[in-house]
C-alpha positions, 0 to 999 in steps of 0.5 A: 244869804244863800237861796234855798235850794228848790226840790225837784220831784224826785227830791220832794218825793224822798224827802216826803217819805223821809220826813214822814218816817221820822214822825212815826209813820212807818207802815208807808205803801211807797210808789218810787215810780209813780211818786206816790205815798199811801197811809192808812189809818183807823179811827173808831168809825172807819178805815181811811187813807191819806195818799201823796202823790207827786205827778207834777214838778210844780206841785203834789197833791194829799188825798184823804179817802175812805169808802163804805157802801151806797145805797144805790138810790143815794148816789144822786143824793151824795152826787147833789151834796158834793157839788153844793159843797164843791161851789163852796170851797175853791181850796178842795175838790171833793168827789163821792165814786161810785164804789162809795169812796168819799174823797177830798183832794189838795194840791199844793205847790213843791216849795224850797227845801228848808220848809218843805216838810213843814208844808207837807204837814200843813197841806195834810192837816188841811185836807184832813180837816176838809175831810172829818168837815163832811165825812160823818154828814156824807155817810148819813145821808148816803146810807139813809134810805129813800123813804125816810129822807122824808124825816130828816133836818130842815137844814139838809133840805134847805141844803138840798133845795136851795142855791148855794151862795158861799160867805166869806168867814175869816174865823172859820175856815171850812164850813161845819153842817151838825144835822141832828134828826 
């Protein structure tokens, strides 16, 4: 049996976009030189990206974004909520800019070619699901003003006050906070 041939990055790139078109996706922002791919989608709540970039012969990374605006006296608060959530999850980095864009990154390794799409796929369902896990939590808080903090859930205060130590749990990979006033 014959060794599947490894991608290069020119060749995961093209295959990417060529991969990504067959599934529908047809309105691709492509970067042939920087080796990028952006998609923006629209659900009922808000606008977001999913970007690929391939900056790496060993690997590529999937970016979910969207942004909104920050209250200027949340920016600590959402700065504190993505480091608790940072120490918790070694398979994502998630990042809060300051112009209110909430972003969660995955890198992945370029596999072979034979399944190299089906990796793409999963690396992106993956990031996704990161993403929604504590998108809607991020622009509560971020967006609730200072004086009314005060009201919110004892969990988002325990969250807020407490060290985070992370539990392993094999039947649920991201962890999912429902805060409810």
């Amino acid at each position: 049996m014959a060794a599947d041939e490894v991608l290069t990055l020119d060749k995961a790139y093209k295959k990417a976009v060529n991969g990504l078109r067959e599934l529908g996706w047809k309105d691709l922002e492509l970067d042939s030189k920087k080796k990028g791919i952006n998609a923006s989608f629209e659900s009922p709540k808000d606008i977001w990206e999913i970007l690929l970039g391939f900056d790496s012969h060993e690997s590529y990374e999937v970016r979910s974004r969207s942004s909104w605006k920050i209250q200027s006296d949340a920016s600590d608060i959402a700065q504190h909520l993505v480091d608790k959530i940072n120490q918790g999850n070694p398979e994502h980095d998630f990042k809060m800019n300051d112009d209110g864009s909430f972003e969660v990154k995955t890198m992945s390794s370029i596999m072979q070619k034979e399944i190299f799409m089906d990796n793409i796929k999963k690396s992106m369902l993956n990031n996704i699901h990161a993403y929604e896990s504590y998108v809607e939590m991020m622009k509560r808080f971020v967006n609730v003003e200072s004086k009314h903090l005060e009201k919110e859930t004892e969990g988002f205060r325990a969250l807020m006050d407490t060290e985070f130590s992370p539990i392993a749990n094999k039947d649920e990979q991201y962890i999912r906070l429902n805060l409810q006033k």
